[in-house]
mmCIF file of the N, C-alpha and C atoms, coordinates in Angstrom:
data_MODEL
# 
_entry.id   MODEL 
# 
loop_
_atom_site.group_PDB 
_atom_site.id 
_atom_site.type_symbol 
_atom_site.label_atom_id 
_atom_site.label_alt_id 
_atom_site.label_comp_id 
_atom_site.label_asym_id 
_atom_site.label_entity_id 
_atom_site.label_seq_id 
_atom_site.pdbx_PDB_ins_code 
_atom_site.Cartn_x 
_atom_site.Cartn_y 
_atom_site.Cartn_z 
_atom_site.occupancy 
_atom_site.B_iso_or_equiv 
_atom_site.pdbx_formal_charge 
_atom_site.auth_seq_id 
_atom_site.auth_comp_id 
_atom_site.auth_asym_id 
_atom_site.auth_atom_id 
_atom_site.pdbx_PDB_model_num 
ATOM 1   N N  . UNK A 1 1  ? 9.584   1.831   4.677   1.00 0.00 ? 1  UNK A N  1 
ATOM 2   C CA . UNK A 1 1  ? 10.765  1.054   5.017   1.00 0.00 ? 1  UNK A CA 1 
ATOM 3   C C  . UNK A 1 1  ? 10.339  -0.342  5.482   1.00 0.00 ? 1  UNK A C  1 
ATOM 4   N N  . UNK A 1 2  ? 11.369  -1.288  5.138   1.00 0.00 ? 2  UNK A N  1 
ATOM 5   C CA . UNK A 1 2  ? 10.699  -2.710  5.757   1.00 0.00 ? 2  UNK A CA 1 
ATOM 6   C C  . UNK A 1 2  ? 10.899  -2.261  7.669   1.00 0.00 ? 2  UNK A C  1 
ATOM 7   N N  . UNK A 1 3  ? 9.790   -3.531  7.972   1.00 0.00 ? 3  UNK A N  1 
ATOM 8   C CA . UNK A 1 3  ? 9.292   -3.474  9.174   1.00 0.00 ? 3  UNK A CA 1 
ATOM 9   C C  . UNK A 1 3  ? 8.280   -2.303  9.248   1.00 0.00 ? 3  UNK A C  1 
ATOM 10  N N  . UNK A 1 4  ? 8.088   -1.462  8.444   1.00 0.00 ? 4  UNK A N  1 
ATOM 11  C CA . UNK A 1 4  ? 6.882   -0.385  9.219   1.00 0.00 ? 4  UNK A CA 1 
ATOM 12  C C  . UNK A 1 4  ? 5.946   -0.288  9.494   1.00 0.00 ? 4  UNK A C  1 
ATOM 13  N N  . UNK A 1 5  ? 5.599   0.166   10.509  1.00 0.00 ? 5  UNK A N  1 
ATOM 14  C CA . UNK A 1 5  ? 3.611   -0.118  10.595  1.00 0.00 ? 5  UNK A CA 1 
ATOM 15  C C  . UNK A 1 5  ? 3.153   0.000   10.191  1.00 0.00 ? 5  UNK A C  1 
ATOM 16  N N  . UNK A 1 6  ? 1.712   -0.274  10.095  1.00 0.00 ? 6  UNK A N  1 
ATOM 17  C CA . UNK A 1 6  ? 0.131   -0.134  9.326   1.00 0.00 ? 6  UNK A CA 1 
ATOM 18  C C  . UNK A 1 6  ? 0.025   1.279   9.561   1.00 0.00 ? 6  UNK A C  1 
ATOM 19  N N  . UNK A 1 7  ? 0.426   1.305   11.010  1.00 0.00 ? 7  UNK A N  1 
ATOM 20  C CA . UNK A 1 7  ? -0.346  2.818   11.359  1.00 0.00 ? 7  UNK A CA 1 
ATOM 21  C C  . UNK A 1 7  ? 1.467   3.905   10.668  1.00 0.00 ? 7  UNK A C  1 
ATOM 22  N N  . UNK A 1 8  ? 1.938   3.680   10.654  1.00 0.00 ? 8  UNK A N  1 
ATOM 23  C CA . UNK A 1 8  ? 2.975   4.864   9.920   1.00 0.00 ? 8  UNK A CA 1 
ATOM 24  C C  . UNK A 1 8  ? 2.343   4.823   8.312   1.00 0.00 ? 8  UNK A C  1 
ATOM 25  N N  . UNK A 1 9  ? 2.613   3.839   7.784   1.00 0.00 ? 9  UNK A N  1 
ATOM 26  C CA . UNK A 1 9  ? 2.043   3.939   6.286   1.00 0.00 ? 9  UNK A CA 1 
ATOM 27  C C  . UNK A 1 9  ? 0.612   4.872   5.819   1.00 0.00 ? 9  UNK A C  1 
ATOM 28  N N  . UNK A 1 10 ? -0.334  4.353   7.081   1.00 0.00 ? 10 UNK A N  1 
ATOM 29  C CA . UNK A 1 10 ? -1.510  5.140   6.583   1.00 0.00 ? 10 UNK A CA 1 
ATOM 30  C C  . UNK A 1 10 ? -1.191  6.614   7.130   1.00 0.00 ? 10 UNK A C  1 
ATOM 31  N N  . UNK A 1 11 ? -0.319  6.983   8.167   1.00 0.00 ? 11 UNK A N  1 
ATOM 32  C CA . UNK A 1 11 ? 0.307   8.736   8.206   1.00 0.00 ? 11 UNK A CA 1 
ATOM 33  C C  . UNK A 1 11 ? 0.778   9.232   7.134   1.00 0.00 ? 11 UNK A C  1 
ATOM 34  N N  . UNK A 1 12 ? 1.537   8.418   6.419   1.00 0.00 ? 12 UNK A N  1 
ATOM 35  C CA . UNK A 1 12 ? 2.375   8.343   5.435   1.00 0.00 ? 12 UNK A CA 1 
ATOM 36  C C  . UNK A 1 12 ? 1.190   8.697   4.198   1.00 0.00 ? 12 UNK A C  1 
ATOM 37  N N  . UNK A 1 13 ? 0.071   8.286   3.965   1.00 0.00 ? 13 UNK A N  1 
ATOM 38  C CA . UNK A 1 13 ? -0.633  7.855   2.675   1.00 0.00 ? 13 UNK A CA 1 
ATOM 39  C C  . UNK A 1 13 ? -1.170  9.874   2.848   1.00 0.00 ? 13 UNK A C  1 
ATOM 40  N N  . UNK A 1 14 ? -1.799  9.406   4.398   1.00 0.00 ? 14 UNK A N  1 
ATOM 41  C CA . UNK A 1 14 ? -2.824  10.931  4.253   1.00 0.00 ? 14 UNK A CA 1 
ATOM 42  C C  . UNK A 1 14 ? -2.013  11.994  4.609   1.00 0.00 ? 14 UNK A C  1 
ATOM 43  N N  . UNK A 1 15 ? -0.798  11.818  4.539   1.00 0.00 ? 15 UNK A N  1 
ATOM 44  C CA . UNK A 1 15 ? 0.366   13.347  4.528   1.00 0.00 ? 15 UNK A CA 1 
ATOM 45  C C  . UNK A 1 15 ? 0.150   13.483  3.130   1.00 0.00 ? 15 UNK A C  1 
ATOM 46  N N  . UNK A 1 16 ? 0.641   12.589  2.734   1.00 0.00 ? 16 UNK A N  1 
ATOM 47  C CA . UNK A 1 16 ? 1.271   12.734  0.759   1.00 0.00 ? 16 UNK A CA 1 
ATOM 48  C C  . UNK A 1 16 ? -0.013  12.799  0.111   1.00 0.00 ? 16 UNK A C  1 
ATOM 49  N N  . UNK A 1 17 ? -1.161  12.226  0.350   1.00 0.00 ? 17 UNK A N  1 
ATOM 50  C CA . UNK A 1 17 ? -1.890  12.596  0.018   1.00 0.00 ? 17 UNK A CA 1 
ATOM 51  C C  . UNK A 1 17 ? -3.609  13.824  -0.210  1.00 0.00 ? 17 UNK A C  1 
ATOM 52  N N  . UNK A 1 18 ? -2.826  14.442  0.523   1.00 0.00 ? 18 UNK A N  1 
ATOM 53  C CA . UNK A 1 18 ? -3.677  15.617  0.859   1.00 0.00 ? 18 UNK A CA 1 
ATOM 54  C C  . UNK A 1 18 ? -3.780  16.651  -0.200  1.00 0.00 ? 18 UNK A C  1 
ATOM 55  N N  . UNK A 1 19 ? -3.413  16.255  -1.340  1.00 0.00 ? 19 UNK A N  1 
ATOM 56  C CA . UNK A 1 19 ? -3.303  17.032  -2.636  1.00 0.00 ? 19 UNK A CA 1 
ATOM 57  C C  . UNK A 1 19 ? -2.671  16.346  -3.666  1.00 0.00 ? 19 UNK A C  1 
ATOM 58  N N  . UNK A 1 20 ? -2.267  15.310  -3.549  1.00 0.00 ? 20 UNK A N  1 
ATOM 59  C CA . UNK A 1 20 ? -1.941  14.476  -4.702  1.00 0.00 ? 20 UNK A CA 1 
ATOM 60  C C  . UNK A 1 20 ? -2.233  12.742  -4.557  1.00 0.00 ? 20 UNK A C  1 
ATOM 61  N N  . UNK A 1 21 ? -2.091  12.059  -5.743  1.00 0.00 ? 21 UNK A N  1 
ATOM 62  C CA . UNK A 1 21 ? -2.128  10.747  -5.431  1.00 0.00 ? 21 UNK A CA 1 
ATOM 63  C C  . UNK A 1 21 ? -0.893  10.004  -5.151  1.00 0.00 ? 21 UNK A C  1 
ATOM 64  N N  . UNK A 1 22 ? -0.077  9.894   -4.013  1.00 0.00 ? 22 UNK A N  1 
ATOM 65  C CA . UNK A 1 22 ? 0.656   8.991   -3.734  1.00 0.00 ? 22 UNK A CA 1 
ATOM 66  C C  . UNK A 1 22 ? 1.169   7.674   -4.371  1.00 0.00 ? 22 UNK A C  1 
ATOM 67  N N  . UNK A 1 23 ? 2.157   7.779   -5.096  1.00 0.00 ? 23 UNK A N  1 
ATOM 68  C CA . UNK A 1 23 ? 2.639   6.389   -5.101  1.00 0.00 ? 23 UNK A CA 1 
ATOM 69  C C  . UNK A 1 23 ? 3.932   5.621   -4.836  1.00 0.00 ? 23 UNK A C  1 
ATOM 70  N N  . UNK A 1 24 ? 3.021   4.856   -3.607  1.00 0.00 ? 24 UNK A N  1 
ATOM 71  C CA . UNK A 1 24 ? 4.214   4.224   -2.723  1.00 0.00 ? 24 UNK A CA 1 
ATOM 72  C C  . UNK A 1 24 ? 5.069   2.887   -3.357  1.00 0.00 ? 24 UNK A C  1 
ATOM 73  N N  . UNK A 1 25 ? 6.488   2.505   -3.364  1.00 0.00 ? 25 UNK A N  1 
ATOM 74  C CA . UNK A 1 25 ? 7.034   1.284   -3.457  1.00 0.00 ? 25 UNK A CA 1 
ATOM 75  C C  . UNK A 1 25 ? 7.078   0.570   -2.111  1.00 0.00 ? 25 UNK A C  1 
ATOM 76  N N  . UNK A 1 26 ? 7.187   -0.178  -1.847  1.00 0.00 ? 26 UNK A N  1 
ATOM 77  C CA . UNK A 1 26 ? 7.501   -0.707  -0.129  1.00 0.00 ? 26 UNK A CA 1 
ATOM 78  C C  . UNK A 1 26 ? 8.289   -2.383  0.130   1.00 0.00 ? 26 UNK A C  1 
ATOM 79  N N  . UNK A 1 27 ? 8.323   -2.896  0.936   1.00 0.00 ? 27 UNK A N  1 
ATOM 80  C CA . UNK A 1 27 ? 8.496   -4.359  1.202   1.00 0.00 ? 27 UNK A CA 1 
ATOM 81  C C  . UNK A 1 27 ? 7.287   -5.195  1.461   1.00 0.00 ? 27 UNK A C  1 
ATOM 82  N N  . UNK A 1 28 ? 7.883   -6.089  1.134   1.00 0.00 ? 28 UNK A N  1 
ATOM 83  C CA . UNK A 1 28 ? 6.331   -7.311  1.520   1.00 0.00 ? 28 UNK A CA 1 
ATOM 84  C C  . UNK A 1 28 ? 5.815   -7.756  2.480   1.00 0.00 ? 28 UNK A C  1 
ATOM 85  N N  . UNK A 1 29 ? 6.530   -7.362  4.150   1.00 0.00 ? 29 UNK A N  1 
ATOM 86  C CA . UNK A 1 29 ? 5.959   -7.799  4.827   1.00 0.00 ? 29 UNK A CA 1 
ATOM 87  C C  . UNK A 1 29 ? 5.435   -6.216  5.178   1.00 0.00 ? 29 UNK A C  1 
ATOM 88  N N  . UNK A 1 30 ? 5.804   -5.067  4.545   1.00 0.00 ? 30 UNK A N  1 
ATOM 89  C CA . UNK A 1 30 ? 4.641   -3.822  4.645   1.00 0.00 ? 30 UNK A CA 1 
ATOM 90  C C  . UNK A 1 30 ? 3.252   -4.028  4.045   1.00 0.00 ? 30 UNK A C  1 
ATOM 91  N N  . UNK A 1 31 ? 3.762   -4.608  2.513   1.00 0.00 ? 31 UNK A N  1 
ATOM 92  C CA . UNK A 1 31 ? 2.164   -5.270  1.608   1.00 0.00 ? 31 UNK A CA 1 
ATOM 93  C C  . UNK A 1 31 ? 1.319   -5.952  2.561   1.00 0.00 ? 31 UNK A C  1 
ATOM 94  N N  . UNK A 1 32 ? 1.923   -7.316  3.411   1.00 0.00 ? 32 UNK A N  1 
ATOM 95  C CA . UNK A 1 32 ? 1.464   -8.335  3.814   1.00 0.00 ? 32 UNK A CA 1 
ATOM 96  C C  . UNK A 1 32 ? 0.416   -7.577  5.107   1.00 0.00 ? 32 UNK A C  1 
ATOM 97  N N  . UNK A 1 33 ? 1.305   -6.265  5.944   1.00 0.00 ? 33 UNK A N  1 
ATOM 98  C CA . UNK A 1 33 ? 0.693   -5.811  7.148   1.00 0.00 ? 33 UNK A CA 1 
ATOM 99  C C  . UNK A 1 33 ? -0.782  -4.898  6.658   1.00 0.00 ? 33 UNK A C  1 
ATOM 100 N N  . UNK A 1 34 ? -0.541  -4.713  5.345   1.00 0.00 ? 34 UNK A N  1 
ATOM 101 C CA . UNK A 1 34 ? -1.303  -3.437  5.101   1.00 0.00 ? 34 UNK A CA 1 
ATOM 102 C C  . UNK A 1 34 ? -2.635  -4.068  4.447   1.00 0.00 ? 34 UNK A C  1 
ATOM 103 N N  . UNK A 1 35 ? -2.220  -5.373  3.176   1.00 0.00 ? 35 UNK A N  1 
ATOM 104 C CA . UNK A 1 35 ? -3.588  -5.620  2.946   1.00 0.00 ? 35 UNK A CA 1 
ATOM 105 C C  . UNK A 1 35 ? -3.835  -7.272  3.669   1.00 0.00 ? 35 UNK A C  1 
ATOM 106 N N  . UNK A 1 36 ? -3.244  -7.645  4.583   1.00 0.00 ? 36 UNK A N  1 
ATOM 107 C CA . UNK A 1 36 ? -3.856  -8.526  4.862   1.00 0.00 ? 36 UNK A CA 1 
ATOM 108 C C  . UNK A 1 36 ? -3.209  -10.047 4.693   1.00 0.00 ? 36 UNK A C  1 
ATOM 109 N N  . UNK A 1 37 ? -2.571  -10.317 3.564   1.00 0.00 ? 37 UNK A N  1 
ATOM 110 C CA . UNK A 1 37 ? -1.906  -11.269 2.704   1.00 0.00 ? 37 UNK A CA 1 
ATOM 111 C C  . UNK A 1 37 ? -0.678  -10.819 2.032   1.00 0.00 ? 37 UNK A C  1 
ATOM 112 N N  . UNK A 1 38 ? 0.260   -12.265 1.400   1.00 0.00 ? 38 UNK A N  1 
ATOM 113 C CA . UNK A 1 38 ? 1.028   -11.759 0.677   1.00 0.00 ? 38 UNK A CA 1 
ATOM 114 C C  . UNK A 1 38 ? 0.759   -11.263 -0.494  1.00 0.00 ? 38 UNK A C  1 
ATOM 115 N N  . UNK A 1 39 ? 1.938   -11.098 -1.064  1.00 0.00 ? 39 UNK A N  1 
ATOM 116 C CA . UNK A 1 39 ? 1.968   -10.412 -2.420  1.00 0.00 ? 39 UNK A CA 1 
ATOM 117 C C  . UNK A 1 39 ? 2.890   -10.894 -3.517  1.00 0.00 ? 39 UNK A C  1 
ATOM 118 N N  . UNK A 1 40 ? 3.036   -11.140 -4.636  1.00 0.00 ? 40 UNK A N  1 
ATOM 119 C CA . UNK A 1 40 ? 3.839   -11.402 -5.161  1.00 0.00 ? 40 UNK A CA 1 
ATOM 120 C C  . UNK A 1 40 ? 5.203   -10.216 -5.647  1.00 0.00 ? 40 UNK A C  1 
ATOM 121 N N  . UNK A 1 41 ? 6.349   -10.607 -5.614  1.00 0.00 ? 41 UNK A N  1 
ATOM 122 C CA . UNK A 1 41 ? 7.416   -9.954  -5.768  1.00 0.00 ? 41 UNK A CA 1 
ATOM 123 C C  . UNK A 1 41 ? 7.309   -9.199  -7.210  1.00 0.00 ? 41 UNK A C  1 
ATOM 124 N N  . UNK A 1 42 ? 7.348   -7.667  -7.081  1.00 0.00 ? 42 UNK A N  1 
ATOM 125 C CA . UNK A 1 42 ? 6.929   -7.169  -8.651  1.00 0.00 ? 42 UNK A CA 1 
ATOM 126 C C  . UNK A 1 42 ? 5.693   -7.058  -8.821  1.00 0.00 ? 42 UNK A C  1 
ATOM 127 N N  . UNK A 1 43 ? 4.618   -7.325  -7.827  1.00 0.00 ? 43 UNK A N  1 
ATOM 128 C CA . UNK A 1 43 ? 3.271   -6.980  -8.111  1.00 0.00 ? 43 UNK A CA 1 
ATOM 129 C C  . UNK A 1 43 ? 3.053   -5.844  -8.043  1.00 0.00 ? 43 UNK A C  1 
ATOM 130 N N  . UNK A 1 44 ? 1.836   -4.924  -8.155  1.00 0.00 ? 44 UNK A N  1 
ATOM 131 C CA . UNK A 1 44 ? 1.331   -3.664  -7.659  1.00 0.00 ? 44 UNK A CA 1 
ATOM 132 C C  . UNK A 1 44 ? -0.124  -3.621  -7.340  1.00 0.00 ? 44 UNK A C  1 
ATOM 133 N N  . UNK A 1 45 ? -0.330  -3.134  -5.823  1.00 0.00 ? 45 UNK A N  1 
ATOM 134 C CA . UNK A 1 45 ? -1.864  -2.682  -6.209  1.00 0.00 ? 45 UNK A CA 1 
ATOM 135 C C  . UNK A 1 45 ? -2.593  -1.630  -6.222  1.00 0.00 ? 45 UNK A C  1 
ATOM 136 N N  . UNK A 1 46 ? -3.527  -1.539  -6.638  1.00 0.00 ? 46 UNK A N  1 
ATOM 137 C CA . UNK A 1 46 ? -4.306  -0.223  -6.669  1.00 0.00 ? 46 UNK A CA 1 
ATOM 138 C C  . UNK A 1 46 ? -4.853  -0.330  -5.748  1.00 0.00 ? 46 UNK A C  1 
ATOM 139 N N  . UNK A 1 47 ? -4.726  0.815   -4.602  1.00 0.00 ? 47 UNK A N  1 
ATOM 140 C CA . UNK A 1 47 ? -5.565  0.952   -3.047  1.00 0.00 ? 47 UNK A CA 1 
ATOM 141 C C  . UNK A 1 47 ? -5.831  2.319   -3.610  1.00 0.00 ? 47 UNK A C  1 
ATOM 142 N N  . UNK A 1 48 ? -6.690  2.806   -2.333  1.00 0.00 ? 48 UNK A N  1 
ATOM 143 C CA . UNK A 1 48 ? -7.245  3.946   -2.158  1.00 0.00 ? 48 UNK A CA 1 
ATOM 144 C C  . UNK A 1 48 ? -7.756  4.298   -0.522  1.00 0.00 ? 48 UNK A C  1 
ATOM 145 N N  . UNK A 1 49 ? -7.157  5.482   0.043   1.00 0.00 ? 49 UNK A N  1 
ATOM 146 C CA . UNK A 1 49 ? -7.366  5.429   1.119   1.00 0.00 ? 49 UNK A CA 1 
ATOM 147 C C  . UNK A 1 49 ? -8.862  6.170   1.562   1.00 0.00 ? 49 UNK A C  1 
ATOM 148 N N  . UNK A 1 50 ? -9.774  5.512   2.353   1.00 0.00 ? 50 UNK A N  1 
ATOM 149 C CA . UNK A 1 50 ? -11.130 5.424   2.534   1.00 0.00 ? 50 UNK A CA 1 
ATOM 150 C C  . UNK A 1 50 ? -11.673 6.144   4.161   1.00 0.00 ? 50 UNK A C  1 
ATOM 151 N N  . UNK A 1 51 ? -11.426 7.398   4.512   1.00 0.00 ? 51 UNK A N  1 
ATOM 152 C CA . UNK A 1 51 ? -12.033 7.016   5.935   1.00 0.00 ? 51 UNK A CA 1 
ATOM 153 C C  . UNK A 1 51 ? -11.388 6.424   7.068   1.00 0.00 ? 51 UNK A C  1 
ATOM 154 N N  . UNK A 1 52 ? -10.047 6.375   6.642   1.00 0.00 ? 52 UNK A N  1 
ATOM 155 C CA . UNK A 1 52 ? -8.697  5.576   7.402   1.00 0.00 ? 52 UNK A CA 1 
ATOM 156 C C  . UNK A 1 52 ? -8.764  3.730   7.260   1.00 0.00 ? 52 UNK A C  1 
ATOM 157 N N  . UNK A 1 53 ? -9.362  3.706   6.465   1.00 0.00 ? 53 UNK A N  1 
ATOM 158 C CA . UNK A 1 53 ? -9.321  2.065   6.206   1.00 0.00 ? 53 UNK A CA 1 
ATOM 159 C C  . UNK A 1 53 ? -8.990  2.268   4.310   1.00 0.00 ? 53 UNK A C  1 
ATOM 160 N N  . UNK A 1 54 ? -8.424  1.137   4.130   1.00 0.00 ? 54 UNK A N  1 
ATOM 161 C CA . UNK A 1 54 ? -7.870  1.261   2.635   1.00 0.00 ? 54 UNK A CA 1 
ATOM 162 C C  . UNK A 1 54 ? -8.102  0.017   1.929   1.00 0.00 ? 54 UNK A C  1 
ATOM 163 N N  . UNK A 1 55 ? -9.206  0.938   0.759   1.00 0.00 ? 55 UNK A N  1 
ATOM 164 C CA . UNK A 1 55 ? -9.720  -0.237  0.058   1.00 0.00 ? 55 UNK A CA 1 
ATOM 165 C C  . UNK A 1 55 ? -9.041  -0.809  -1.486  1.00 0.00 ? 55 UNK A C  1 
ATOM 166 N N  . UNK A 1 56 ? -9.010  -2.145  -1.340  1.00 0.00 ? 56 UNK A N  1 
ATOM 167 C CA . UNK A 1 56 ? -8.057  -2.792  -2.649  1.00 0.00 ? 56 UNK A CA 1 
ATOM 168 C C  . UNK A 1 56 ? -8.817  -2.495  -4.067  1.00 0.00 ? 56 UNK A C  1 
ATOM 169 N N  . UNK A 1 57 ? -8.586  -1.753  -4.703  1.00 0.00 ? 57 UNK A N  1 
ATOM 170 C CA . UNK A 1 57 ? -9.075  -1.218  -6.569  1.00 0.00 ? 57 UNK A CA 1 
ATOM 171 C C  . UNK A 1 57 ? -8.781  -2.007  -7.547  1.00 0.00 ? 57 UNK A C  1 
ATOM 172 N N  . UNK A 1 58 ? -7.835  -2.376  -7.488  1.00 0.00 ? 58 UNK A N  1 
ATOM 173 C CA . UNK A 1 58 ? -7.557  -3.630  -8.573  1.00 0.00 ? 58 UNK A CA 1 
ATOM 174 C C  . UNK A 1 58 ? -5.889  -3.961  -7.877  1.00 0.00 ? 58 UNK A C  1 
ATOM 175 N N  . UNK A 1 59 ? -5.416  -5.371  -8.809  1.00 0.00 ? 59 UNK A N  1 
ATOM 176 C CA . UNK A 1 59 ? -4.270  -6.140  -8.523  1.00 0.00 ? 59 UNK A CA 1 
ATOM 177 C C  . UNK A 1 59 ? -3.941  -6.374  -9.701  1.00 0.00 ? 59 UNK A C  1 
ATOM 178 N N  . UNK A 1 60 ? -2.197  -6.184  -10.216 1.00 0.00 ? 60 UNK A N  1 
ATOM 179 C CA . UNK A 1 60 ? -1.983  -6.047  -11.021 1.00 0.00 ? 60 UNK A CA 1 
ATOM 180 C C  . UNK A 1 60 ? -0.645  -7.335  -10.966 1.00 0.00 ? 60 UNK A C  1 
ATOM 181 N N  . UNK A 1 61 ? -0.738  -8.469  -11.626 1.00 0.00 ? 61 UNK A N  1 
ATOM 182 C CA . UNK A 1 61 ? 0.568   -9.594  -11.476 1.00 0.00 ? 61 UNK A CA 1 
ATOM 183 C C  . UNK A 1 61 ? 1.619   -8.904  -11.841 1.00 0.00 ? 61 UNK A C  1 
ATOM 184 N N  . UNK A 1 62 ? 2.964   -9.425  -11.579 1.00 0.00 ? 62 UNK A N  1 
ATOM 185 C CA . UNK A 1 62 ? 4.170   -9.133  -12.083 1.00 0.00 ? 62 UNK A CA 1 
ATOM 186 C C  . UNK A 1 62 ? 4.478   -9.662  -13.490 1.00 0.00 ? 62 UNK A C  1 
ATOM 187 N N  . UNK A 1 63 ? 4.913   -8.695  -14.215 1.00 0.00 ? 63 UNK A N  1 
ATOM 188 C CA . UNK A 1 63 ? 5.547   -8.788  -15.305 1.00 0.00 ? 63 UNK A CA 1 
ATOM 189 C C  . UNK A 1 63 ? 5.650   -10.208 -15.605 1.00 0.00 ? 63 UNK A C  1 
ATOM 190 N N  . UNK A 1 64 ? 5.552   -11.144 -16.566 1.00 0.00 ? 64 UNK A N  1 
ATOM 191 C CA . UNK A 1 64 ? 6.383   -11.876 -16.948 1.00 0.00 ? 64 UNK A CA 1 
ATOM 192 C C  . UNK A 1 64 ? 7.356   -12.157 -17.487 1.00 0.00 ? 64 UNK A C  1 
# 
């Protein structure tokens, strides 16, 4: 949900992901809290959660 924490999202990642791969939609200032920076509207990225830190796999632009 917009506004949510870093720390709910990563509860969020290693609930859902404890047997499957998760894939989340979210808001941008969740993108912005989670990796650091913005994001473009319509982007996606490939994370992976690491040890409780979550590392960026690739970045994918928005559609043109």
């Amino acid at each position: 949900a917009e506004g949510a924490s870093v720390d709910d999202v990563l509860a969020l990642l290693v609930e859902l992901g404890t047997h499957t791969s998760p894939l989340l939609s979210t808001h941008g200032d969740v993108v912005e809290a989670l990796l650091g920076h913005d994001s473009e509207k319509g982007s996606i990225w490939v994370i992976e959660h690491r040890g409780g830190k979550l590392a960026k796999l690739e970045y994918l632009g928005p559609p043109a």
